[in-house]
C-alpha beads as a LAMMPS data file, in Angstrom:
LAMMPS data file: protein, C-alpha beads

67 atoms
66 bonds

1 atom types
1 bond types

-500.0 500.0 xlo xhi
-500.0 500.0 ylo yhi
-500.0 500.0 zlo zhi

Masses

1 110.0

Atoms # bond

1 1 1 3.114 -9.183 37.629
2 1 1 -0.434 -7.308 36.713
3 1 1 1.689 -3.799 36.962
4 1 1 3.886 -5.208 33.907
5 1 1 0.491 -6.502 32.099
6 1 1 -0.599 -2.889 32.642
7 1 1 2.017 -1.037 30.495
8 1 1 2.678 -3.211 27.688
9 1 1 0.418 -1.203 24.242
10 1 1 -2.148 -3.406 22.891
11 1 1 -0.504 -4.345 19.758
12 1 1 -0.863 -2.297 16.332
13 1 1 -3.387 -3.221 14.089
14 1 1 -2.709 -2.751 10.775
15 1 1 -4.653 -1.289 8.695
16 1 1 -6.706 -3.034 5.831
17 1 1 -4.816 -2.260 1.762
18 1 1 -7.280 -0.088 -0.236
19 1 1 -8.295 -2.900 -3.394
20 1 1 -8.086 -0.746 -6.787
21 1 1 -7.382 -1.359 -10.353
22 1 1 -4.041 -0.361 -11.399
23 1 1 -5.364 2.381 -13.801
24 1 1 -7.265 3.588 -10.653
25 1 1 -4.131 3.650 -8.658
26 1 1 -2.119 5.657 -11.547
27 1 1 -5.005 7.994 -12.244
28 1 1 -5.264 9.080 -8.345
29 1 1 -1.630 9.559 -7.869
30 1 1 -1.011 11.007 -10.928
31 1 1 -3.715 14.241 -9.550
32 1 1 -0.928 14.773 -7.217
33 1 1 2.913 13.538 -8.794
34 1 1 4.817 15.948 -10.836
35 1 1 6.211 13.593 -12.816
36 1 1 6.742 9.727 -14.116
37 1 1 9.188 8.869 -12.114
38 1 1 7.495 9.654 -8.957
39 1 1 4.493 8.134 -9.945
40 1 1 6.101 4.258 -10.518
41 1 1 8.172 5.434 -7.269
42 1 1 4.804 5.805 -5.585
43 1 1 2.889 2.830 -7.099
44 1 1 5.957 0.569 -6.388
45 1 1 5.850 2.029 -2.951
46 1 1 2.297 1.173 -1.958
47 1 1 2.255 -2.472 -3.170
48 1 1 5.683 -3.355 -1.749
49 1 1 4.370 -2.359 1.629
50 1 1 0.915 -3.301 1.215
51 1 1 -0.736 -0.494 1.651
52 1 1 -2.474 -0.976 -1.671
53 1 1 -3.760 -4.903 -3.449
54 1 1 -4.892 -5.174 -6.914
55 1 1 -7.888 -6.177 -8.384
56 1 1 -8.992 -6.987 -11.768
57 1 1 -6.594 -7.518 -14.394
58 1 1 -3.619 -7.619 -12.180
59 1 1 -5.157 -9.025 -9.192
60 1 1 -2.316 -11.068 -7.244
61 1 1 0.877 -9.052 -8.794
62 1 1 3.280 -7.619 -6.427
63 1 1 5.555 -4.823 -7.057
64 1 1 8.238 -7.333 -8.509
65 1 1 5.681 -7.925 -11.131
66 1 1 6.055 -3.878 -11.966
67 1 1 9.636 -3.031 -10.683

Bonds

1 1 1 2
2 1 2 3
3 1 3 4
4 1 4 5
5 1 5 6
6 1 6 7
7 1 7 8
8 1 8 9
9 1 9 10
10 1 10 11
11 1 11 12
12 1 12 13
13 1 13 14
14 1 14 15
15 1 15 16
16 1 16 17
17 1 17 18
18 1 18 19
19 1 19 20
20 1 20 21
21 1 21 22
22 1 22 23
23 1 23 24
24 1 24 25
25 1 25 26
26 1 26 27
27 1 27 28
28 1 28 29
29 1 29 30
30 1 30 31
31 1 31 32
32 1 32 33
33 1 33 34
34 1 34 35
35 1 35 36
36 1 36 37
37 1 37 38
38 1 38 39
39 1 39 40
40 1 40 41
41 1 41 42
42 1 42 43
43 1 43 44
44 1 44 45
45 1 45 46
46 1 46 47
47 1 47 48
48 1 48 49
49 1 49 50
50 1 50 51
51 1 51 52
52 1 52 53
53 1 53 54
54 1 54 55
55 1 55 56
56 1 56 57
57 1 57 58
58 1 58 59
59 1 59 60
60 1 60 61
61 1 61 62
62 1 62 63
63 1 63 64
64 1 64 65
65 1 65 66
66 1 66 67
């Protein structure tokens, strides 16, 4: 039973969300979109899978509050 312990991965751990405004989230991705629509694309992308939370004015809105 310990050799079936022994290969099972300790499990993932996921990372913590990077806490920004929303202006700071638009400003940094806009440095790299090329245009509009892959900049909502991106924003929608990164609160919809957590990767990004909100603070400030729209602290607590999800993506369905943007999409």
């Amino acid at each position: 039973m310990r050799a079936a312990q022994d290969q099972i991965p300790p499990p993932l751990q996921t990372p913590e969300p990077h806490v920004v405004t929303l202006l700071e989230l638009v400003e940094a991705i806009c440095d790299e979109a090329d245009d509009d629509l892959e900049i909502v694309a991106t924003v929608l992308h990164l609160l919809r899978t957590g990767r990004v939370r909100l603070r400030g004015n729209f602290r607590g809105s999800g993506a369905d509050s943007f999409g």
